[in-house]
C-alpha positions in Angstrom: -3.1 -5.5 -24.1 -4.8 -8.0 -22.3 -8.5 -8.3 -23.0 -9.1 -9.7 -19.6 -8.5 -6.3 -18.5 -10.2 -4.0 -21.0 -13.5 -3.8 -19.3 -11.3 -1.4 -16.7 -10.8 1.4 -19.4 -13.9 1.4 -21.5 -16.4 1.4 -18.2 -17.5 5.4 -17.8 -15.9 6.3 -14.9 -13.7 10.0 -13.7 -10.6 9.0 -15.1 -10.9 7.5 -18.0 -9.1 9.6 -20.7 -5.8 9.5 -17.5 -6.0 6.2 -17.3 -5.7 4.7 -21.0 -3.3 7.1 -21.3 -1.8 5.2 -18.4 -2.2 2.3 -19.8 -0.3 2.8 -23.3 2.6 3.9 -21.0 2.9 0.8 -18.6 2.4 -1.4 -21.8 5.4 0.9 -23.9 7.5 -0.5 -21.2 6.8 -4.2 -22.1 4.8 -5.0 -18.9 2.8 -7.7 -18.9 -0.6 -6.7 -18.4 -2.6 -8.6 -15.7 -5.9 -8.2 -14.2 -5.2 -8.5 -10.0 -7.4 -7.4 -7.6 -9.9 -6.0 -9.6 -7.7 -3.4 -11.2 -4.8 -3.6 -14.1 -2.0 -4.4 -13.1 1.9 -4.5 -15.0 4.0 -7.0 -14.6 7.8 -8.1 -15.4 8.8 -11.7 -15.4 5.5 -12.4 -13.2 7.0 -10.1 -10.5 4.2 -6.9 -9.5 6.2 -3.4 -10.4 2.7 -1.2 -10.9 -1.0 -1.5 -11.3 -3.8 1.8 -11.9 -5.4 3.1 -8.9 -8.5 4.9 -9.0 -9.6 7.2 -6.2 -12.0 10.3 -6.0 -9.7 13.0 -5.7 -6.5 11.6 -8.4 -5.8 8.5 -10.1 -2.3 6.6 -9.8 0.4 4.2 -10.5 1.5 2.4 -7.5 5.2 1.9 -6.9 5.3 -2.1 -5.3 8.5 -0.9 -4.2 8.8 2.5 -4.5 10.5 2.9 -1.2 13.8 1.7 -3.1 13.4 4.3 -6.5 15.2 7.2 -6.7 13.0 10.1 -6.5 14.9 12.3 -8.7 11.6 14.5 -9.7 9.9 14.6 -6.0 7.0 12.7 -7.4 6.5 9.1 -5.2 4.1 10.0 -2.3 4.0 7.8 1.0 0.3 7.1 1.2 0.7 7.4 5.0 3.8 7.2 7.6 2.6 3.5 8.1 2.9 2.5 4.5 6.4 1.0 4.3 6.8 -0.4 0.4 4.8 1.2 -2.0 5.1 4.7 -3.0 2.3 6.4 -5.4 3.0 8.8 -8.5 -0.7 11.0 -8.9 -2.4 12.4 -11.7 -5.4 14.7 -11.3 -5.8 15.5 -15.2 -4.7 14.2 -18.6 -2.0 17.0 -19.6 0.3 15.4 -16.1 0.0 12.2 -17.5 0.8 13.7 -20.6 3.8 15.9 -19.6 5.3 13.7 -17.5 5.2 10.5 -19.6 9.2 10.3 -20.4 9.6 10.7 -16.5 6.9 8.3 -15.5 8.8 5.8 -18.0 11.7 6.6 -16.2 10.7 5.2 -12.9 9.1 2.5 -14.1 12.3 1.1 -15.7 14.3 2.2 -12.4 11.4 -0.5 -11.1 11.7 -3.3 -13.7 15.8 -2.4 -12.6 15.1 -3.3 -9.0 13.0 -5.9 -9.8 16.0 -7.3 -11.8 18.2 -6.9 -9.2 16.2 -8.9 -6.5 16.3 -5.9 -4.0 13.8 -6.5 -1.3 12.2 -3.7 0.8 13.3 -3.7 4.3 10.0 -4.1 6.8 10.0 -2.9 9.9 9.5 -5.5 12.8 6.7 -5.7 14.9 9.1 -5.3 17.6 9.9 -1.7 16.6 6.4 -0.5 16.4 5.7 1.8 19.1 2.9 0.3 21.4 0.5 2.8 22.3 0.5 3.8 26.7 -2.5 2.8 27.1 -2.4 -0.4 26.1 1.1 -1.5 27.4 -0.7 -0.6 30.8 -3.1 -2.9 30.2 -0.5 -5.9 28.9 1.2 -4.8 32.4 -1.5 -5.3 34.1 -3.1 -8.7 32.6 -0.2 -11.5 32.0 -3.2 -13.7 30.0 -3.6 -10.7 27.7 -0.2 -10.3 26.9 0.1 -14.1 26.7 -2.4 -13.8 24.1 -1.5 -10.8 22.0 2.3 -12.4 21.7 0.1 -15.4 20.5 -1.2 -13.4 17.9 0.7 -13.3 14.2 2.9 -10.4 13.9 0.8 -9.3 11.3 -2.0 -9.2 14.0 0.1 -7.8 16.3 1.0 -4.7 13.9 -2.9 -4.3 13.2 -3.9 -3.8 16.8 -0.8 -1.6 17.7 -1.5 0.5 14.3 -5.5 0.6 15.0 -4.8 1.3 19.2 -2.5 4.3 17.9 -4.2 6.4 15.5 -6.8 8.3 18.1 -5.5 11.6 19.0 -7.2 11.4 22.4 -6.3 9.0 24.9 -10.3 8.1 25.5 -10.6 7.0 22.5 -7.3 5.2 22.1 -8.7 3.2 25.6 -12.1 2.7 24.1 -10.7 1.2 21.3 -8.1 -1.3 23.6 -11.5 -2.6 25.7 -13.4 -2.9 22.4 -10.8 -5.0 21.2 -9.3 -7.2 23.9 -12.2 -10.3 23.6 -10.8 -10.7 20.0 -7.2 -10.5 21.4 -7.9 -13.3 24.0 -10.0 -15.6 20.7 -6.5 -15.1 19.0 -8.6 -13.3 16.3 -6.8 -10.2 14.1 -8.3 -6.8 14.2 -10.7 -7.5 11.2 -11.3 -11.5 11.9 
C-alpha cells in the first residue's frame, strides 16, 4: 500500500466499501500502487495495467489495454465505439466485487501477461476515421481550410472529426463545423 494514495479510500464517498475491496485485489497481484491522475492506479515494472474509476452510476477497474484480453467471462465494456484501448470491468455493489474476485485476478494477470509480452494496441489512423458530409463539403469548398486542418496534429485532426460526428442532425453537425473553423485556421485543437 502506498500512503500517497490512501486519502482515495478513507475520503466518504459512494463506493467506498467496492473500492478497498478493489484495492486489496490489484495489490494481491503485486502491483505497484501509484497515485496518477488523481486516482490509484497499479502498476507492473512502471508500465499502467489498471487504476479505480469512480463514477455515479458503478465504480471500475480500467483495462489500459483491455482491447487485447481475452474476455472469457463477457465482462470488459467499451466505454464507447470511439474508445480504442481500454476496456472497463464495473461493479455497482460490494458482493460483484466480491464474487468475482478470482475472475477479476484472472484478467489482471492476463494484463501483467501482455504487459510482459510488449503487445501494443493497434490504433486506428486518422486516415481511417470517417469525416463527417458536412464538413468534407466545406474542406471541398475552401483549399486554406483544408490546408489548415492537414496542418493540424493527427490528434487534432481526430478531435474535430470525432466532435463534427456525434450530432444526429445534420444542423447541428454544420453548426458545430462553423463554430469551429476559426480555431481550425489558428492551428488550435478542439479544446485549445
Amino acid at each position: 500500500m502506498n500512503p500517497k494514495v490512501d486519502f482515495y479510500f478513507t475520503k466518504e464517498q459512494k463506493w467506498q466499501q467496492e473500492i478497498t475491496k478493489m484495492r486489496a485485489i490489484a495489490l494481491s497481484c503485486n502491483l505497484t500502487e501509484e497515485l496518477k491522475w488523481g486516482t490509484p492506479c497499479y502498476t507492473f515494472q512502471e508500465n499502467n495495467i489498471i487504476p479505480i474509476h469512480t463514477f455515479k452510476e458503478y465504480c471500475a477497474f480500467l483495462f489500459f489495454k483491455g482491447a487485447l484480453l481475452t474476455d472469457t467471462h463477457d465482462m470488459l465494456i467499451q466505454q464507447s465505439k470511439n474508445v480504442q484501448a481500454t476496456r472497463q470491468i464495473r461493479f455497482t455493489n460490494l458482493a460483484q466485487v466480491t464474487e468475482q474476485e478470482a475472475i477479476i485476478k484472472t484478467y489482471i494477470f492476463e494484463a501483467i501477461e501482455v504487459e510482459k509480452a510488449g503487445l501494443k494496441v493497434t490504433l486506428k489512423k486518422t486516415t481511417e476515421y470517417e469525416i463527417p458530409e458536412e464538413f468534407q463539403l466545406k474542406l471541398n469548398q475552401s483549399t486554406e481550410l483544408k490546408k489548415a486542418f492537414e496542418a493540424l496534429t493527427p490528434g487534432r485532426q481526430r478531435g474535430y472529426l470525432l466532435h463534427f460526428a456525434q450530432p444526429k442532425q445534420a444542423k447541428t453537425r454544420e453548426a458545430r463545423i462553423e463554430k469551429y473553423i476559426p480555431q481550425i485556421f489558428e492551428g488550435k485543437g478542439l479544446n485549445d
